[in-house]
C-alpha positions in Angstrom: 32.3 85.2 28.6 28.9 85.4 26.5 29.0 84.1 22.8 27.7 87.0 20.1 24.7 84.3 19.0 22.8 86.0 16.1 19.3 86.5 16.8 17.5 83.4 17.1 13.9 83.3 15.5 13.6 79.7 14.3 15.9 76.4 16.0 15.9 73.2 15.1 17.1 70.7 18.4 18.1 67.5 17.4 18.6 64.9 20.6 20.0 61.5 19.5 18.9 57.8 20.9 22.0 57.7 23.3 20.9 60.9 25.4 17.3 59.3 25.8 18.4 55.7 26.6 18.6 54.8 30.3 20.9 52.4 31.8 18.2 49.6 31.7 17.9 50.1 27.3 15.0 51.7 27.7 14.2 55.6 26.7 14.3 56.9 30.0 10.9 58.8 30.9 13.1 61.3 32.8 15.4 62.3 30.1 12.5 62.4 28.0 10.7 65.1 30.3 14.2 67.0 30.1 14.3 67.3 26.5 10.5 68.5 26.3 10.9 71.3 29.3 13.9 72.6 27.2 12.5 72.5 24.0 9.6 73.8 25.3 11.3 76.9 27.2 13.3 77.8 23.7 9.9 77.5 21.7 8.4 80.6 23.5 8.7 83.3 21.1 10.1 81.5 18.0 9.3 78.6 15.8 11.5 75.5 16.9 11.9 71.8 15.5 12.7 68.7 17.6 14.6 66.0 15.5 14.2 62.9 17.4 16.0 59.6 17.3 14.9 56.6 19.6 11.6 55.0 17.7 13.8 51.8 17.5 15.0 51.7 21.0 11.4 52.4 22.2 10.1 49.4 20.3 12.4 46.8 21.6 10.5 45.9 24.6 7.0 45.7 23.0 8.1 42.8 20.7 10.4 41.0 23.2 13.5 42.4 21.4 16.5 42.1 24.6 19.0 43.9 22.7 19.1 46.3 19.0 18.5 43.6 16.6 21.0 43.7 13.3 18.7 42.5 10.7 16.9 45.3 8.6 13.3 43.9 8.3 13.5 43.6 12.4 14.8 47.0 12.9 12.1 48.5 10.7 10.1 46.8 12.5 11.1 48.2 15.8 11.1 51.5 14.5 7.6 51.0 13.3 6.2 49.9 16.9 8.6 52.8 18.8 7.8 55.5 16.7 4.1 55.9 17.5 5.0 55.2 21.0 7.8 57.8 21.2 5.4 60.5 19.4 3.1 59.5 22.0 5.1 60.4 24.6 6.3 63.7 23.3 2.7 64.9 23.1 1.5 64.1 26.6 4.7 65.9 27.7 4.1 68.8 25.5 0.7 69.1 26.4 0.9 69.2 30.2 2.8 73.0 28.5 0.1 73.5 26.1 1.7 72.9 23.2 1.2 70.9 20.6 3.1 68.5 19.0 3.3 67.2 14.9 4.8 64.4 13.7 6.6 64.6 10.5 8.6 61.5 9.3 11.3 62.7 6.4 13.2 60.0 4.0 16.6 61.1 1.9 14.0 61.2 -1.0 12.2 64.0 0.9 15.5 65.8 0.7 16.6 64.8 -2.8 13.5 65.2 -5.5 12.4 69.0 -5.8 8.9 68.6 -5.2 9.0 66.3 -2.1 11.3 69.2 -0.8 8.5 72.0 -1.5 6.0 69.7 0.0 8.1 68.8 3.4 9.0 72.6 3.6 5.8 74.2 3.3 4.3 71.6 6.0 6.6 72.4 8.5 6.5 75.7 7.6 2.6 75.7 8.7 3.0 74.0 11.8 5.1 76.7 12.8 3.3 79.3 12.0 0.6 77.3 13.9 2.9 77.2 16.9 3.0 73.5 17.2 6.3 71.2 18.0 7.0 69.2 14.7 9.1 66.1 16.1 10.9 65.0 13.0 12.5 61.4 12.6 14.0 59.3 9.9 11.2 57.3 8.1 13.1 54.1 9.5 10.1 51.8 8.7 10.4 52.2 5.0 14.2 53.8 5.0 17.6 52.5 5.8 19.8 55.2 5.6 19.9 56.1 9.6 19.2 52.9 10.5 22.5 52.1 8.2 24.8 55.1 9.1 23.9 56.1 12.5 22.5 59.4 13.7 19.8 61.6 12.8 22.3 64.5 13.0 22.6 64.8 8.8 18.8 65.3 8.7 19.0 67.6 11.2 21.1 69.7 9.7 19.4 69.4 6.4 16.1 70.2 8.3 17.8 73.7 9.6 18.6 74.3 5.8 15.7 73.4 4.5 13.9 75.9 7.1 16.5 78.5 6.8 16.9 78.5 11.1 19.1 80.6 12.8 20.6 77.9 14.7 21.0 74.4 15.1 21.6 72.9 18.6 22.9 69.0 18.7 22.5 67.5 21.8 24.3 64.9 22.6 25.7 62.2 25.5 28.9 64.4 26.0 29.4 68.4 26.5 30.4 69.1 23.0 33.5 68.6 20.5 36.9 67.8 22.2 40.5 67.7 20.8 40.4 64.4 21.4 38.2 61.2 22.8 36.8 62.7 25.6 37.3 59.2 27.3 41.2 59.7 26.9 43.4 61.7 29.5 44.4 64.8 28.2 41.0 65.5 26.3 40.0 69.2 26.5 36.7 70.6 25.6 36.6 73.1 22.4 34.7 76.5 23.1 34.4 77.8 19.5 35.5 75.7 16.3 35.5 78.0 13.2 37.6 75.6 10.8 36.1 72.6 10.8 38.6 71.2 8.6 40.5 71.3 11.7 39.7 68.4 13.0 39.9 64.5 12.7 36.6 62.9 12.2 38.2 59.7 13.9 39.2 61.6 17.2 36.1 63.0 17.4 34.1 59.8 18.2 32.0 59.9 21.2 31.2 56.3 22.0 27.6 57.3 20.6 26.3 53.9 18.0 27.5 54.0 15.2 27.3 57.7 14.2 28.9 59.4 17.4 30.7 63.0 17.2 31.7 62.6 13.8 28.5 62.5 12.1 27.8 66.1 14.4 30.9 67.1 12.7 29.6 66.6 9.3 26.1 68.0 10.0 27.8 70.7 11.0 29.5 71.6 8.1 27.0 71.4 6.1 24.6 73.7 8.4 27.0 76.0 9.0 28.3 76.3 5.4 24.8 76.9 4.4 24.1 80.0 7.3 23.0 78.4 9.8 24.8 78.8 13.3 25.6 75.1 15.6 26.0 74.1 18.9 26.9 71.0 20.3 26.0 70.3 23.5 25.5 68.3 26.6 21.5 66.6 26.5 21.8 66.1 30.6 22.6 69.6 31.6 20.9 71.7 33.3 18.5 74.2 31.0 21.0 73.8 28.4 18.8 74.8 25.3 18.0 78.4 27.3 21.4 78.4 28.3 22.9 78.5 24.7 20.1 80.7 23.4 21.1 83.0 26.3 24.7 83.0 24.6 26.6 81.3 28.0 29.2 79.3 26.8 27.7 76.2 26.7 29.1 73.0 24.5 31.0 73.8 21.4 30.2 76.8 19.5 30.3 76.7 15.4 29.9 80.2 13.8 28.2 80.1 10.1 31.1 80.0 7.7 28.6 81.1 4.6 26.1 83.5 4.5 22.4 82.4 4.3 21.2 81.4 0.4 17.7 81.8 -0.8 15.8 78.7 -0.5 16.3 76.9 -3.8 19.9 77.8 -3.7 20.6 76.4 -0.6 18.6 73.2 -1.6 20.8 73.0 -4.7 24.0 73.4 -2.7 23.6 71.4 0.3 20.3 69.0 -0.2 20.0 68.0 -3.4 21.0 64.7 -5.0 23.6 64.4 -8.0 22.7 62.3 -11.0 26.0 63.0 -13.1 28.9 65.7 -13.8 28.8 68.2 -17.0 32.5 69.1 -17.6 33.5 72.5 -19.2 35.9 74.4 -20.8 38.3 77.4 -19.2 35.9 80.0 -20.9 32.7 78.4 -20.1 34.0 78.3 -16.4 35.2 81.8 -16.5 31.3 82.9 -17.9 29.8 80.8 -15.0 31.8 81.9 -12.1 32.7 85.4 -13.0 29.8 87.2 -15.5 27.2 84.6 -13.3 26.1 83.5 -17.2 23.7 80.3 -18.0 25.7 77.7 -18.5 25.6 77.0 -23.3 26.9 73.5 -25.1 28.8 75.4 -26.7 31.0 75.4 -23.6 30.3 71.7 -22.1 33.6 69.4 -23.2 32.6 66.0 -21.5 29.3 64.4 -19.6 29.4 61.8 -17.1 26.8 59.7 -15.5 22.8 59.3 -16.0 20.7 61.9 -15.6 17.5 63.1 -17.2 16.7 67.1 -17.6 15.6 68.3 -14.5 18.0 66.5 -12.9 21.1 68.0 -10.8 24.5 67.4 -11.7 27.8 68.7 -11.0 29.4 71.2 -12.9 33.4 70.6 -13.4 36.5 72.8 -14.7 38.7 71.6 -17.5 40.8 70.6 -14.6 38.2 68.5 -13.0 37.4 70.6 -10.1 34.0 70.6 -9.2 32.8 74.3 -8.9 29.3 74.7 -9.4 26.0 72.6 -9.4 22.8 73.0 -11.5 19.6 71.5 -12.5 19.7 70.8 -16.3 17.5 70.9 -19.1 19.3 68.0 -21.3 19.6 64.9 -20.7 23.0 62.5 -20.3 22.1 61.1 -24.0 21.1 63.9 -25.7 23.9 66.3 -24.6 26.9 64.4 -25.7 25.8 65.3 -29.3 25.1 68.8 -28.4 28.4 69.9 -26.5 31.0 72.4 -28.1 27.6 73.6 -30.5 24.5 76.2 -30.2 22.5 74.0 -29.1 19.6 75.4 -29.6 18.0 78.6 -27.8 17.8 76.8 -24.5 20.8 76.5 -22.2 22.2 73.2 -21.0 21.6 75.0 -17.1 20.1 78.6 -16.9 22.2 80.8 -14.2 18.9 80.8 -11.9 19.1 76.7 -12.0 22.8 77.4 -11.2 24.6 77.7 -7.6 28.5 78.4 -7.1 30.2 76.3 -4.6 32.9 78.4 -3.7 
């Protein structure tokens, strides 16, 4: 049976620290050539992305580190030492192919403040155009937030938005999404998952860290919720990166479940970070959601949180259901005194600042 893939012009492949790792701790140099021959293969043709973990696994050794240290300074450390080294290794590997690679190192603050976003976007956008291999990683030596939660497999996914790809391949330790623990008799392998409400985060654990098949769960809704097509799959089999592209039925197919948004909607939606909540009334929602209006004060009934203008916030029903989000032009002080009025002749969010969320 062959999967009905859409066309596939731009992938992002994200491989985690567990399907590098050999059975000594070590990123193993064989699994490493792996990864670059199939990233390399799907690269011919289109512009792909390699999100990498294992800068903190690789810089164990080099400081005398036997085992993943739990203190932050000592894992930033780590990563700082592996990271250069793991880059290092990609591009001699990519080379020997004649391609180049880039290194881009992305924090959540790359994702959450509008400009950095631009910035990120329109760098990565070049090296593709340039045909290079960016390799992108968490800024671990300055950030905490993968080193914290797990996997890379959330800024993967907000890498495939951010680039508006076609598809989003996870690799991973294990073949792809089961109904259960894949470690527990009975445990049958998923095909195709097109509610991901479906399943239970907590059976979906992989034995993978601290992020496991969970966190590929949640990357995949928001990458498929934004357009983008995933796969979860097997890191150690064979040609498996030309083998989904080729639409076999490899891993655990997750069909978009929302069509593709332009750019700044989509950051909106899925990247951006919230500073407060604007609640409104029943007409102000009706104006919003149904005529696609600017959202006026004249509607706005309550403000929570602190935020400045040009901040995003969440826009809320008299009910309290969150329906919308926006980037506003007041901010969490000012507006209090301006809701239910005029307000002047700008609006508290214009409907281009505005994105619906369902």
């Amino acid at each position: 049976m062959t999967r009905r893939l859409p066309p596939v012009r731009r992938l992002v492949v994200k491989v985690g620290s567990a399907a590098l790792i050999g059975p000594d701790g070590e990123v193993s140099a064989r699994r490493l050539a792996k990864v670059v021959r199939d990233v390399s293969d799907a690269a011919r043709g289109r512009g792909c992305v390699l999100v990498s973990s294992g800068a903190i696994a690789t810089g164990l050794t080099p400081l005398g580190l036997a085992r993943r240290p739990r203190d932050m300074p000592t894992l930033q450390a780590a990563a700082a030492v592996g990271q250069g080294r793991l880059v290092a290794g990609y591009a001699r590997l990519f080379a020997r192919r004649g391609l180049v690679v880039a290194q881009v190192l992305l924090t959540q603050d790359d994702f959450v403040r509008r400009r950095h976003y631009v910035n990120a976007r329109n760098t990565l956008e070049r090296l593709l155009k340039a045909g290079a291999i960016p390799v992108v990683n968490e800024n671990d030596t300055i950030g905490t937030e993968e080193i914290r939660f797990g996997d890379n497999d959330r800024l993967a996914a907000l890498t495939a938005v951010m680039l508006g790809a076609d598809l989003l391949v996870l690799l991973s330790d294990v073949d792809g999404i089961y109904t259960k623990d894949p470690g527990r008799k009975g445990a049958a392998l998923l095909e195709e998952v097109a509610d991901l409400s479906a399943i239970e985060a907590g059976a979906t654990r992989s034995g993978l860290g601290s992020g496991g098949m969970a966190s590929k769960v949640e990357a995949a809704r928001i990458a498929t919720a934004a357009g983008v097509g995933v796969v979860v799959a097997g890191a150690a089999r064979r040609d498996v990166v030309a083998r989904v592209l080729a639409g076999e039925p490899e891993g655990t197919w997750l069909p978009p479940s929302g069509g593709k948004r332009p750019s700044r909607k989509a950051w909106l939606a899925f990247v951006s970070g919230l500073r407060g909540r604007i609640v409104v009334d029943a007409g102000a929602e009706r104006a919003v959601r149904e005529a696609g209006r600017s959202l006026l004060a004249a509607g706005v009934t309550g403000v929570e949180g602190d935020f400045e203008a040009g901040d995003t916030v969440e826009v809320a029903g008299p009910g309290g259901t969150v329906f919308a989000r926006g980037v506003t032009n007041h901010n969490s002080r000012e507006l209090p005194a301006l809701a239910g009025t005029r307000g002047g002749e700008s609006p508290v969010i214009h409907r281009d600042e505005l994105v619906l969320l369902d």
